[in-house]
Structures are given as structure tokens and as C-alpha cells.
DRENPAMI-205286 format. One record per residue (C-alpha): residue number from 0; residue in three letters; chain; x, y, z. Coordinates in pm, 1 decimal, padded with zeros to 6 digits. Last residue first. Example, Ala and Ser with C-alpha at 12.3 -4.5 7.8 and 13.67 -1.06 7.14 Angstrom:
<recs>
REC    k    r  c        px        py        pz
REC    1  SER  A   01367.0  -00106.0   00714.0
REC    0  ALA  A   01230.0  -00450.0   00780.0
</recs>
This chain:
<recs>
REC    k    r  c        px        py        pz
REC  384  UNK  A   06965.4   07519.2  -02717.0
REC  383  UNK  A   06912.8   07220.3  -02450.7
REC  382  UNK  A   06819.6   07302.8  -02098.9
REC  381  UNK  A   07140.0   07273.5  -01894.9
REC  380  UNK  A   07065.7   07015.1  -01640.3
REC  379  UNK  A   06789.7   07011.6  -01400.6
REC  378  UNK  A   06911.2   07053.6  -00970.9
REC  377  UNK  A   06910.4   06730.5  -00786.3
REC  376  UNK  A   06705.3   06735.7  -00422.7
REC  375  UNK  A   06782.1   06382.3  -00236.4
REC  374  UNK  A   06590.1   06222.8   00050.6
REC  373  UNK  A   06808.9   05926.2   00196.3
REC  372  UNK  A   06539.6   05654.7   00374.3
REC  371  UNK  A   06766.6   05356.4   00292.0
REC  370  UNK  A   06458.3   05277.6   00019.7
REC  369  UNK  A   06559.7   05592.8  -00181.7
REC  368  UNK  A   06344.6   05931.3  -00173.4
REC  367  UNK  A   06426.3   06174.3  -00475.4
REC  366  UNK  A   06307.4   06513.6  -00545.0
REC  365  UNK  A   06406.7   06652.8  -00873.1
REC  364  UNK  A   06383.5   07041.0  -00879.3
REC  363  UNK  A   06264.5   07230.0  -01257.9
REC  362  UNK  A   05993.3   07390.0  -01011.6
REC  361  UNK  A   05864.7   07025.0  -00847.6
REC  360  UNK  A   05938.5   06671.9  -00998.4
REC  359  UNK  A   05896.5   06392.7  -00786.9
REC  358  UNK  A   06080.0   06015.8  -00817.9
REC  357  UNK  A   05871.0   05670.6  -00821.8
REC  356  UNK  A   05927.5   05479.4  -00517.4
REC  355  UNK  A   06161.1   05215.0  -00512.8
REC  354  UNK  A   06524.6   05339.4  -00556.8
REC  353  UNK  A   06799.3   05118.6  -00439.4
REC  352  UNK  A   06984.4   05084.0  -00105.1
REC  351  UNK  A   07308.9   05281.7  -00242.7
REC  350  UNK  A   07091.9   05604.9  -00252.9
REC  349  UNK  A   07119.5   05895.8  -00488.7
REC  348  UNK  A   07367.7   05782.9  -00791.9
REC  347  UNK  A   07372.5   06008.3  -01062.0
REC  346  UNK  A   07312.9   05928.6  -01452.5
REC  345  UNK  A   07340.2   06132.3  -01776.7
REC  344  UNK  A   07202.7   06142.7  -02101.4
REC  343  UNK  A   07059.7   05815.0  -02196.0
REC  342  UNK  A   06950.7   05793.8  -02555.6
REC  341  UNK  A   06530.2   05762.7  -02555.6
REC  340  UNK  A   06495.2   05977.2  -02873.9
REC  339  UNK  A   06312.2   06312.6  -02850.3
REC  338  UNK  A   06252.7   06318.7  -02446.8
REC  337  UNK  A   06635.5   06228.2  -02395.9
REC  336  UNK  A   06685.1   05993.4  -02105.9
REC  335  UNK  A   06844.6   06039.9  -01741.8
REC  334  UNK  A   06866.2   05822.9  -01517.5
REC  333  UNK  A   06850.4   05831.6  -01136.4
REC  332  UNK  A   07090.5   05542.4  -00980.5
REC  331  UNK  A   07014.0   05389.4  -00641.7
REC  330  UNK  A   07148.7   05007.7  -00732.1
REC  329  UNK  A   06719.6   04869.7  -00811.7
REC  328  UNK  A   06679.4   05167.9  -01027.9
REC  327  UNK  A   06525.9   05501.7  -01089.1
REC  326  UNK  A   06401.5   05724.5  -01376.4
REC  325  UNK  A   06390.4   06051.2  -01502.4
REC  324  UNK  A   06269.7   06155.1  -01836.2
REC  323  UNK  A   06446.6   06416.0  -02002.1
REC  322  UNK  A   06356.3   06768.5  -02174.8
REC  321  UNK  A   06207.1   06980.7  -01883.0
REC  320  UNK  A   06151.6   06650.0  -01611.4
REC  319  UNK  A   05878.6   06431.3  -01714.7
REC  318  UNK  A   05922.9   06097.8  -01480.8
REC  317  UNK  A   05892.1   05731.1  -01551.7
REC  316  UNK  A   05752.8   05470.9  -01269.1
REC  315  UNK  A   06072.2   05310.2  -01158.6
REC  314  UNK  A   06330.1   05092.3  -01310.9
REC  313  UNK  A   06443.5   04753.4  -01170.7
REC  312  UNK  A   06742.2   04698.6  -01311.3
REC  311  UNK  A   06552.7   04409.8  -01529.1
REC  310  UNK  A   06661.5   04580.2  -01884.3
REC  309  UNK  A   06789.2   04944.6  -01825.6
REC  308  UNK  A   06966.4   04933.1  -02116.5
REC  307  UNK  A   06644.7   04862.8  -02315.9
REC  306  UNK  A   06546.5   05235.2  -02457.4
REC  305  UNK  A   06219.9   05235.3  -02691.5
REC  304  UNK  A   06132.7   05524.4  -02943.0
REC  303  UNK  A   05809.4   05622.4  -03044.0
REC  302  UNK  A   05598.5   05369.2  -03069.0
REC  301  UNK  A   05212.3   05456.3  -03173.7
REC  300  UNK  A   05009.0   05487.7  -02907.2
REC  299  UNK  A   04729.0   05680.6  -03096.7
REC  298  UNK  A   04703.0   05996.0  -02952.0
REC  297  UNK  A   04963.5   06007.9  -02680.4
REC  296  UNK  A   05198.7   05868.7  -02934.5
REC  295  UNK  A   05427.5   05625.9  -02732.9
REC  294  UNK  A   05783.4   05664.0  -02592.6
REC  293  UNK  A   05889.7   05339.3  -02390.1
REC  292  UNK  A   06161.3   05279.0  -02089.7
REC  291  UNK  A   06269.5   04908.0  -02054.3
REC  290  UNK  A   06209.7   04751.7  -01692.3
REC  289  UNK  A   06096.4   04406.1  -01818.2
REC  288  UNK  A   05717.4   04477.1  -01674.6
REC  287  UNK  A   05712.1   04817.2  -01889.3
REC  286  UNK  A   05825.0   05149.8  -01778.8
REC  285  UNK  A   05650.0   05389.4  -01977.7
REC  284  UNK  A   05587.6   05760.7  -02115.9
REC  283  UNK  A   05345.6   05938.6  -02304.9
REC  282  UNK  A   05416.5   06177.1  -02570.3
REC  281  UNK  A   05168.1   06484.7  -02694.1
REC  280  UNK  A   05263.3   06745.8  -02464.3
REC  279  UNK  A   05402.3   06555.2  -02153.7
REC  278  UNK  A   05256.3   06218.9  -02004.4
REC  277  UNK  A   05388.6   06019.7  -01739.6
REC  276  UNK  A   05319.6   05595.9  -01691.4
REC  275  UNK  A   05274.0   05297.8  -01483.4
REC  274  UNK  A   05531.5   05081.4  -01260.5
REC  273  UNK  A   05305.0   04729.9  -01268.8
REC  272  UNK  A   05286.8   04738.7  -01673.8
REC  271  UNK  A   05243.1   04496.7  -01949.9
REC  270  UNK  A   05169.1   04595.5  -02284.5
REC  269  UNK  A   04932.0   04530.6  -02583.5
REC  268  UNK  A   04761.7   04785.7  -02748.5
REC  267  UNK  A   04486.2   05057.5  -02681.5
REC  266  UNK  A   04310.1   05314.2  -02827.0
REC  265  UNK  A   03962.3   05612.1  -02800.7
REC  264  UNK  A   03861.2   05304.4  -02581.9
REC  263  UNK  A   03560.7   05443.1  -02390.2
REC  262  UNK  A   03567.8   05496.8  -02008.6
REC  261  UNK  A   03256.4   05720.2  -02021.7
REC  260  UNK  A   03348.9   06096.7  -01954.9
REC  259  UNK  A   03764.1   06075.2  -01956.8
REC  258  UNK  A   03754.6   05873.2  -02262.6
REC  257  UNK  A   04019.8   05625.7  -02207.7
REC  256  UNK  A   04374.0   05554.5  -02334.0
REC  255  UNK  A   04462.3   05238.4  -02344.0
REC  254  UNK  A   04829.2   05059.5  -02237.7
REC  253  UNK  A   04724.6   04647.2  -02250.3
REC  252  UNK  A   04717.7   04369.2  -02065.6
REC  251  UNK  A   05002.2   04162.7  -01817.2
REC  250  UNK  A   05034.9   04429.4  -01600.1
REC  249  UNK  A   04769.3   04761.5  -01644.3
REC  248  UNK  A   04831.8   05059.1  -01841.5
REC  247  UNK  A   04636.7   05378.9  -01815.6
REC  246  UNK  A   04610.3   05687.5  -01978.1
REC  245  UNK  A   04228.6   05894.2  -01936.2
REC  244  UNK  A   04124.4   06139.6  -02184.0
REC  243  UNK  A   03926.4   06446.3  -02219.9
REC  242  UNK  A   03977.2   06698.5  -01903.9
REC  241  UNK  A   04309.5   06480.1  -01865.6
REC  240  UNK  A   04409.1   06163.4  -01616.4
REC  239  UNK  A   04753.4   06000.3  -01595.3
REC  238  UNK  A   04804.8   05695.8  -01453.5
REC  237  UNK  A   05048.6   05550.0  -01214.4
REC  236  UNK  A   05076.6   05166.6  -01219.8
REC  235  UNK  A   04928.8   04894.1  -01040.9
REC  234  UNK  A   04648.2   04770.4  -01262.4
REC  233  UNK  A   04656.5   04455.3  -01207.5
REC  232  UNK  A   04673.3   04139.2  -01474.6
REC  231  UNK  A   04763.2   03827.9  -01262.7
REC  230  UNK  A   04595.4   03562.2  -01523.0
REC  229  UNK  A   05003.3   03374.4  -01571.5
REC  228  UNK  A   05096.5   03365.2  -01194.5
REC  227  UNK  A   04674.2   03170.0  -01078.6
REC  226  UNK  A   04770.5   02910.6  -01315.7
REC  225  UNK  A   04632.6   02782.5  -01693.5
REC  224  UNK  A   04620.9   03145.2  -01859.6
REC  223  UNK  A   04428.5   03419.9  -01939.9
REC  222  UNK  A   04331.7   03722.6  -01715.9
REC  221  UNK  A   04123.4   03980.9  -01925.6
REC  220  UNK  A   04315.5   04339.7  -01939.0
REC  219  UNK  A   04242.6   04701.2  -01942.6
REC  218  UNK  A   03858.6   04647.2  -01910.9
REC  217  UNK  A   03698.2   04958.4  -01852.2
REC  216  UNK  A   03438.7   05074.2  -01579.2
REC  215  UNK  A   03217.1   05445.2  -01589.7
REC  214  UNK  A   03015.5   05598.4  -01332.7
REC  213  UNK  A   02953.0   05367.7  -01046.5
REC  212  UNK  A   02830.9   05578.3  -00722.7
REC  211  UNK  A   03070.1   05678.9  -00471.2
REC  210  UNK  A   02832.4   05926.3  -00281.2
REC  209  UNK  A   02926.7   06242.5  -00386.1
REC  208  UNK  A   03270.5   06198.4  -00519.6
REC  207  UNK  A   03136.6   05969.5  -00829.7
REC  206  UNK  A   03308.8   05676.1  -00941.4
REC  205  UNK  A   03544.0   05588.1  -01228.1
REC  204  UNK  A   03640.1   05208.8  -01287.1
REC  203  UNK  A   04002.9   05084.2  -01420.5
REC  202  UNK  A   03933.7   04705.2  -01438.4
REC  201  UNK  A   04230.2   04431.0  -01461.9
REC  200  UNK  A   04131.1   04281.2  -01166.7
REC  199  UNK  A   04364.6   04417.1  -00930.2
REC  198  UNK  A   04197.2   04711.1  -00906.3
REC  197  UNK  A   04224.9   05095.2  -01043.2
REC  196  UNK  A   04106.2   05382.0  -00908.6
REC  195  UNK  A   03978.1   05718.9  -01095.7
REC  194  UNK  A   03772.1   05967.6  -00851.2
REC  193  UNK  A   03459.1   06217.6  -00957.9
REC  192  UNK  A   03343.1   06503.1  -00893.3
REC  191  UNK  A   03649.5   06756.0  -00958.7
REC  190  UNK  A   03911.3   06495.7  -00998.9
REC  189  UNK  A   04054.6   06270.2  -00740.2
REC  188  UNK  A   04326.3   06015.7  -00869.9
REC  187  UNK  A   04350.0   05688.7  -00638.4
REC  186  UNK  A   04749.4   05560.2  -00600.0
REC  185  UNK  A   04814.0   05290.0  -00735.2
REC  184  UNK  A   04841.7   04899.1  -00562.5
REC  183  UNK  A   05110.2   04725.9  -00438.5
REC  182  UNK  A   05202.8   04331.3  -00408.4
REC  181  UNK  A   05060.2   04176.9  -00726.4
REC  180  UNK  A   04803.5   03956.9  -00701.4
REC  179  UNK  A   04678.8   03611.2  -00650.2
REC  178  UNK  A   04310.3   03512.2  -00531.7
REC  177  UNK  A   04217.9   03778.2  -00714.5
REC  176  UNK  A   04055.2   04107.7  -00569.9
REC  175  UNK  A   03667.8   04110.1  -00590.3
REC  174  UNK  A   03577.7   04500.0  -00598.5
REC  173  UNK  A   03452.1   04742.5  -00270.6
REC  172  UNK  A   03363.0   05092.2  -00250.1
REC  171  UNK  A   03292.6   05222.0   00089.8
REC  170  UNK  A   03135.5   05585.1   00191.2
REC  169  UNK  A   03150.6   05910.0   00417.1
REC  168  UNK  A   03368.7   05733.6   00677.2
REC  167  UNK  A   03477.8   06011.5   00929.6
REC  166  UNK  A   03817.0   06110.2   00957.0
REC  165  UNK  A   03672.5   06430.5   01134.6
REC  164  UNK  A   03838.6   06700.6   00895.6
REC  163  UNK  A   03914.0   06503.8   00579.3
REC  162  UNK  A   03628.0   06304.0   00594.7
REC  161  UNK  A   03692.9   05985.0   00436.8
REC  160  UNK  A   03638.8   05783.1   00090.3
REC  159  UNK  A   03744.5   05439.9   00165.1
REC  158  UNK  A   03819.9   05200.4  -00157.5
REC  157  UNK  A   03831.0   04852.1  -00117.5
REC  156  UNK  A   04030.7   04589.7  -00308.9
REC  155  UNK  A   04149.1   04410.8  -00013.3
REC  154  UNK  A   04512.3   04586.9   00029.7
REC  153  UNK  A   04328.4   04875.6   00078.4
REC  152  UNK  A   04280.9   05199.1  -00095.5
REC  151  UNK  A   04218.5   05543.9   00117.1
REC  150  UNK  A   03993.7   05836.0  -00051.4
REC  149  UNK  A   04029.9   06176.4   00088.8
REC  148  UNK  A   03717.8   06434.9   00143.6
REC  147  UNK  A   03610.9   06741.3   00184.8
REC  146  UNK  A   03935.6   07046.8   00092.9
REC  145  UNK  A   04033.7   06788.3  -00180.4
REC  144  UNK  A   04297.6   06555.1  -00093.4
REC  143  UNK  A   04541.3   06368.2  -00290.0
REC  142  UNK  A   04454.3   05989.9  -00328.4
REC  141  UNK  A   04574.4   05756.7  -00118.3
REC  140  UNK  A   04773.3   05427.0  -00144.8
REC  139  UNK  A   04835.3   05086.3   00043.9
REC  138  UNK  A   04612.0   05064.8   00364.4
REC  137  UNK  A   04596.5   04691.6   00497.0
REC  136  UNK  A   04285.7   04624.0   00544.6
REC  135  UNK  A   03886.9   04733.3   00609.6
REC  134  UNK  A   03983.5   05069.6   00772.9
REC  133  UNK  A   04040.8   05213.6   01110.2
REC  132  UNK  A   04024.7   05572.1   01115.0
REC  131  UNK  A   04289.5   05833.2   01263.9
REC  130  UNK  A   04245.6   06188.1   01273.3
REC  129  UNK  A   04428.4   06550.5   01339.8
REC  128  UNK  A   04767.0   06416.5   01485.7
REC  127  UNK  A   05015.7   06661.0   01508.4
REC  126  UNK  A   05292.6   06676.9   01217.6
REC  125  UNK  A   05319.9   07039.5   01287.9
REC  124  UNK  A   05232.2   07226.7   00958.4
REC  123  UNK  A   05099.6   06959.4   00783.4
REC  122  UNK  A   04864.9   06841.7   01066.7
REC  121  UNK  A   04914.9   06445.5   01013.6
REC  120  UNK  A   04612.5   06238.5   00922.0
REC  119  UNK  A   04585.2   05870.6   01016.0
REC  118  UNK  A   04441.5   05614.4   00791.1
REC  117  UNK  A   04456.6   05238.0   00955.5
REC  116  UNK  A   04468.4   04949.5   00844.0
REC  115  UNK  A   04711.8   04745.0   01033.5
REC  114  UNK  A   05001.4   04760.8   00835.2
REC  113  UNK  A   04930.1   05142.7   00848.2
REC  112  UNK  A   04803.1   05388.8   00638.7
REC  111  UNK  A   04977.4   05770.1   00578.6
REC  110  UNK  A   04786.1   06136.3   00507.6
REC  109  UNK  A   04899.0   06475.7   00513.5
REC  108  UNK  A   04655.4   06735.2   00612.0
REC  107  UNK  A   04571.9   07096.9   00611.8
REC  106  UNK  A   04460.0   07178.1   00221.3
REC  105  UNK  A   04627.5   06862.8   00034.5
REC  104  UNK  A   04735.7   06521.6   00114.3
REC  103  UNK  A   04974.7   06206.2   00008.3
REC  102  UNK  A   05244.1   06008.9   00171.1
REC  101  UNK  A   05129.4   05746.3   00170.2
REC  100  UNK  A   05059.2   05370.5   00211.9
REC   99  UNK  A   05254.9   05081.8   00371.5
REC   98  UNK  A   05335.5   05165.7   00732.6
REC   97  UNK  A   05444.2   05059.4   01009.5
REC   96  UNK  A   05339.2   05138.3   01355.0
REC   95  UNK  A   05406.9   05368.9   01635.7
REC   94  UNK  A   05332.8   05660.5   01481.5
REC   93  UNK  A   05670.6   05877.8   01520.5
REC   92  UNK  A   05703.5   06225.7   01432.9
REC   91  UNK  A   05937.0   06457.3   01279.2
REC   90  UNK  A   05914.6   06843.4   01208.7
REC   89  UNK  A   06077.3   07094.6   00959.4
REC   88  UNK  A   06400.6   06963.4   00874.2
REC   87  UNK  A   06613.7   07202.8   00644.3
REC   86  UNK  A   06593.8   07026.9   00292.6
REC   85  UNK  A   06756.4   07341.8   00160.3
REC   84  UNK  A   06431.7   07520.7  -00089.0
REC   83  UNK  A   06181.1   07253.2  -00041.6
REC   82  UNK  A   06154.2   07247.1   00380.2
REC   81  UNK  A   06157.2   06911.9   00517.7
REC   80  UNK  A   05890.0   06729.5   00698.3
REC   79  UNK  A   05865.3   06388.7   00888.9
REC   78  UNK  A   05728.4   06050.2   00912.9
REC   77  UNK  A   05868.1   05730.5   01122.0
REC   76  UNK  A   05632.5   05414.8   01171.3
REC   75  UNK  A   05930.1   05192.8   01081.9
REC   74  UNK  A   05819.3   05164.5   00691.1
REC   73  UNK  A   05914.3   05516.1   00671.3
REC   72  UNK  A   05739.2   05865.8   00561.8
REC   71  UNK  A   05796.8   06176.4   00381.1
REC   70  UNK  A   05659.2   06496.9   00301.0
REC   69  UNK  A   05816.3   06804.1   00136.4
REC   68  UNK  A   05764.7   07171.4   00198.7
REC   67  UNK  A   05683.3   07469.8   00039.4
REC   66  UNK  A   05361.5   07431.1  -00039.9
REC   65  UNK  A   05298.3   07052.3  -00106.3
REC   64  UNK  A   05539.5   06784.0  -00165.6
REC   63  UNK  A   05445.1   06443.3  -00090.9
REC   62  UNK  A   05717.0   06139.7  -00092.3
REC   61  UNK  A   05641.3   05813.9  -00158.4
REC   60  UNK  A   05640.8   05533.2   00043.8
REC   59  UNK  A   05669.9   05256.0  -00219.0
REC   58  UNK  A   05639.2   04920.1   00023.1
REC   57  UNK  A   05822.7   04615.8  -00006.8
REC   56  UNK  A   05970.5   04568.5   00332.5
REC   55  UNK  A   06322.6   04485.0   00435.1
REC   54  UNK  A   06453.5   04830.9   00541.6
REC   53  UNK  A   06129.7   05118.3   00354.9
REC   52  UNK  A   06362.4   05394.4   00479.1
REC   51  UNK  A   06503.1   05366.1   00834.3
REC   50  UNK  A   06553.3   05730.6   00897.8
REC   49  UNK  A   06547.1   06061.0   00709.8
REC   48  UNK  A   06881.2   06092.6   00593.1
REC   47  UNK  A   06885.7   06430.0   00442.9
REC   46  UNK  A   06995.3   06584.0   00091.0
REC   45  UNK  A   07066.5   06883.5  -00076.2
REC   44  UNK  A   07168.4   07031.7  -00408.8
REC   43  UNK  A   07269.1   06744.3  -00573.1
REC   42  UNK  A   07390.7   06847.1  -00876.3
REC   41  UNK  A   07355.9   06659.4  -01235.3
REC   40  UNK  A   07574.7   06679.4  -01568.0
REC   39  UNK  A   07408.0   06598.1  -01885.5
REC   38  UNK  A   07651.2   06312.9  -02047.7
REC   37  UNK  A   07691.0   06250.8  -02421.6
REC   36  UNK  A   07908.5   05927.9  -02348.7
REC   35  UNK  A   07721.7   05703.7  -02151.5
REC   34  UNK  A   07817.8   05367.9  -01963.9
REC   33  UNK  A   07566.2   05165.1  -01908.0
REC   32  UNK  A   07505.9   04997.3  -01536.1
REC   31  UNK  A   07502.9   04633.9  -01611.7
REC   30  UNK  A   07210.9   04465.6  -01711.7
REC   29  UNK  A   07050.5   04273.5  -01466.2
REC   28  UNK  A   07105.4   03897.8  -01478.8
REC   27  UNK  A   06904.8   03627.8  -01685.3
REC   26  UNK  A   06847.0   03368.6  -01480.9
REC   25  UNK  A   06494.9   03441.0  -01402.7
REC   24  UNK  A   06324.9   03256.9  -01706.1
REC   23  UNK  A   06025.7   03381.8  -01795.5
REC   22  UNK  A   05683.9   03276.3  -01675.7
REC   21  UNK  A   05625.7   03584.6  -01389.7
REC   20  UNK  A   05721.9   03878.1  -01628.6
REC   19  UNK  A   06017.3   04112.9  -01573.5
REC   18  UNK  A   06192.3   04111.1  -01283.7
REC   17  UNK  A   06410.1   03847.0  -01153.7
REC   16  UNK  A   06458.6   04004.0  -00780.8
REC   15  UNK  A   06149.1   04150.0  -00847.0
REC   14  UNK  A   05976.0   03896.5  -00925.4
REC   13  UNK  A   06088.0   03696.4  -00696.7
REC   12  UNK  A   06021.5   03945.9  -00414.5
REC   11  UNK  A   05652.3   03987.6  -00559.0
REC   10  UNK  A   05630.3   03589.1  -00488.0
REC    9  UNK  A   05771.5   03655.4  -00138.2
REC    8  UNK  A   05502.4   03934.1  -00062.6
REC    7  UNK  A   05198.9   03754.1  -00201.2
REC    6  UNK  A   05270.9   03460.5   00032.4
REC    5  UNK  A   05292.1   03683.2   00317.3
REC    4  UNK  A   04975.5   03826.0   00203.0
REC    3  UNK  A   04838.1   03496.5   00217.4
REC    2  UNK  A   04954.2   03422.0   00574.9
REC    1  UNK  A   04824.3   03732.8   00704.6
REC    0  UNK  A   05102.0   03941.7   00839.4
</recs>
């Protein structure tokens, strides 16, 4: 590992292992796991051990579900397939190197980058290799995949759109990365023409499919500050993209939403994010820098509700799941929140290791990957009457 990206790596650990924002004071312990007395029940319907998980590494290997089937990887080099409906394994492979980006796909493929920056493409339906490209960096995230192309983003602020039957490099975006930044990046969003990215800069830019020309670019925060820690302001999280607006939150700046068609402000306030955001119906939800859990007014960001007893346990990107939002935590726990006012309904513990990568929702079915590698499948509660 390149000495500065080892550098980036151990400061990320402190954060993490203080959470919250870089200035403040990293004594403070996590809160302890609450105790909740209007419980919703969770099952575990299934779950497999699917190898070395992400082990020592910082790295939010998510998993990919498409068809009828769900896609996993590890930081060993390890990725495999595991059918939706009983978690029965479908194939396994081994690459031969670790990896830090993926899973993500469509049509034929399933796509993972290396440590060494590469984008290999996995047959779906056998795990063979289809393609494998070398790339500028680092590979840290991909977009889905349209039946043409797949866009890769590196650990140097590029992004790599690629043939998805060759592998072939159709074109190269590229943006000045910081001289400090926040281990991780999100993953690209591809919409019909067009593909949403955001950089460690601050910036979330839209560009065109066709030949990755500039279409739209937004300011989501301005660094500020007398050191390198107090201007890191990337845009890290997930973000949520709609025919007419765009919701994005970026660390150390502001939560906006975005006119879809020219990156205007339609309105924004101050936040900081590196987990991101889900949206349902008219609410948008958050996991802010300090690991509290936020309800805004899609259309005007007004607070809804906030929930703090999750303060510095690490919690993941947010999840819509029927009435609840799902998140996980640093000591494997998924928990549950009420939709209407942010009181915790339940909790179930789905990997000892800790939960990094943000959790998957698919047919009322949480899927869960924790950083030991355990893949988990817990069944929705009772729907409210």
C-alpha cells in the first residue's frame, strides 16, 4: 500500500474507532446497546459463512442481489453466489487478490476491483471470468450496469466507464482529490444517459453516458479550516437519485437536494455525512458523522424526528424496510426504528465482527453481510395495523 494511503487508512481507523467528527474529543465511549421495550420481533431465516469477510481491512464489500440470487465478495480475493430464497450456495471463486470495491452488476455480469486496480467481471451465472481491465488506482465502488457500459471509481478520483462485454475503456473522468481524504468513496449511480458520482472534493457532478461529457456540478460543501482534518468534506455517502431531484449529503457540508436536470439547489442545510442516505414517500433518511439516525422532509429538509442512542456505535448507511429503518453497528446488531417517530423497535444481532457495509432490502427480505463474512436473510416484522 502506498504510503499515503496507508496514512489515510490509520486516520479513518481513528475515526472510526472515535467516530464522529475529526476535532472532537475521542474519549467519549460508544453508547451502550439500548434496551427497548416495544420490541418488533425478527427471524433469521438463513444464513452462510462466506469466508474471511473484510478481516483487518476497511473496505464496505457490499453485497449485490440480482435475479434470484445474491452476490458477495471478501477482502481475501474470495467471491461467491447464494440463492435468495435459502441461501443455498450457488458458486465460489477465488481471484487471487484483494479487494476493495464491489459487488455490483446487472444483465450478465457482476463486477469487483482490486487493491491493485483492477475491474474484473464475474459471469453471474458461473462466476467465470468474462473481463479484467487494469485501471488508474485502487478500485473502490461501481455503479450498476446497464446492458453497455459500467463505470469503476478509483481511489484517485477517477471515474472509468467500461465495456461491459470486452472490458474495454470507452472513457476517463478525472477530479483533483485532496491531499487528505476520507477512506471510501460511493458508489456511481447510472441513469438513463447520464451517471451521478461524487468526489472527495465536496462536488457532486453529473456526466453524460455517451462520452462522459460535463453536464451539471454542485457544491455540497467548501473545505474550511486551518489543517488538512478540519477542510475534509467528501462526499462518501449513498445518494438517492429521482426523475426530478437528486439527495445528497456530503461530510463536513451540507444534505441538498438537487435538481435532477441542472444540479440546482431546490434546498440544503448543514450536516455532515460519510454513511449517506434512503428515501421513502416523502421522508429521507440519515446517518450523520456522530452515528445518530435523522428524519428530514424530502421537500424542504425540515427535521423530522432525530434518534441518538446509537451515538458513535458506528451505524451504517440507513435502510427503508416496510415501516422501519434498518441499520447496523460497529457490535453486529441490525436496528430497528419506527418510520413515524425514530423510537427503536427491535434489534437482532447478525455478526459478532461488526456490520460495515450498508444492509439490502429485497421482497420485504433483509439481507445482511457482516465484516466476519456471515451473510444473514431476516424476515420483516408484523406490519403495523
Amino acid at each position: 500500500m502506498k504510503p499515503q494511503a496507508l496514512l489515510l487508512a490509520v486516520l479513518l481507523a481513528l475515526l472510526l474507532s472515535g467516530c464522529g467528527l475529526w476535532n472532537r474529543d475521542t474519549s467519549e465511549s460508544p453508547a451502550l446497546l439500548p434496551e427497548i421495550t416495544a420490541t418488533q420481533p425478527m427471524k433469521t431465516l438463513w444464513e452462510r459463512n462466506t469466508g474471511g469477510g473484510s478481516g483487518r481491512f476497511y473496505v464496505q464489500l457490499k453485497p449485490f442481489l440480482d435475479g434470484e440470487a445474491i452476490y458477495v465478495a471478501q477482502a481475501d480475493g474470495g467471491v461467491s453466489a447464494y440463492a435468495l430464497a435459502d441461501g443455498a450456495p450457488r458458486w465460489a471463486v477465488r481471484l487471487g487478490e484483494p479487494l476493495t470495491g464491489g459487488v455490483n452488476g446487472g444483465g450478465e455480469i457482476a463486477v469487483v476491483g482490486t487493491a491493485n486496480g483492477e475491474a474484473v467481471a464475474l459471469l453471474k451465472d458461473s462466476g467465470g471470468e468474462l473481463w479484467r481491465t487494469r485501471l488508474s488506482s485502487e478500485v473502490m465502488a461501481f455503479s450498476n450496469a446497464s446492458r453497455d457500459l459500467v463505470v469503476a471509481r478509483t481511489h484517485d478520483g477517477r471515474l472509468h466507464a467500461l465495456d461491459t462485454q470486452t472490458g474495454a475503456m470507452l472513457w476517463v473522468i478525472s477530479r483533483t482529490t485532496p491531499p487528505l481524504s476520507l477512506r471510501g468513496v460511493n458508489a456511481p449511480l447510472l441513469l438513463p444517459g447520464r451517471v451521478l458520482a461524487g468526489f472527495d472534493n465536496g462536488r457532486v457532478a453529473m456526466f453524460s453516458v455517451a462520452r462522459g461529457q460535463l453536464l451539471w456540478e454542485t457544491s455540497l460543501a467548501i473545505p474550511s479550516g486551518r489543517t488538512e482534518l478540519e477542510r475534509m468534506v467528501d462526499v462518501d455517502g449513498w445518494m438517492i437519485a429521482t426523475p426530478q431531484a437528486i439527495f445528497a449529503v456530503s461530510y463536513q457540508g451540507r444534505v441538498a437536494a438537487l435538481n435532477t436536470n441542472d444540479g440546482r439547489l431546490f434546498w440544503e442545510r448543514p450536516f455532515s455525512s460519510y454513511r449517506g442516505l434512503d428515501a421513502a414517500g416523502r421522508e429521507l433518511y440519515l446517518t450523520d458523522a456522530f452515528g445518530h439516525l435523522w428524519a428530514l422532509d424530502a421537500q424542504n429538509g425540515a427535521t423530522l424526528w432525530q434518534q441518538d442512542a446509537l451515538r458513535l456505535r458506528r451505524a451504517t448507511a440507513p435502510v427503508v424496510w416496510g415501516n422501519y429503518v434498518a441499520v447496523g453497528d460497529y457490535q453486529g446488531y441490525i436496528h430497528l426504528l419506527d418510520r413515524e417517530d425514530g423510537s427503536l423497535q427491535g434489534q437482532i444481532r447478525a455478526d459478532s465482527r461488526g456490520i460495515e457495509a450498508r444492509p439490502v432490502v429485497h421482497e420485504d427480505i433483509l439481507y445482511v453481510l457482516g465484516k466476519s463474512g456471515r451473510l444473514s436473510a431476516i424476515a420483516q416484522p408484523e406490519l403495523r395495523p
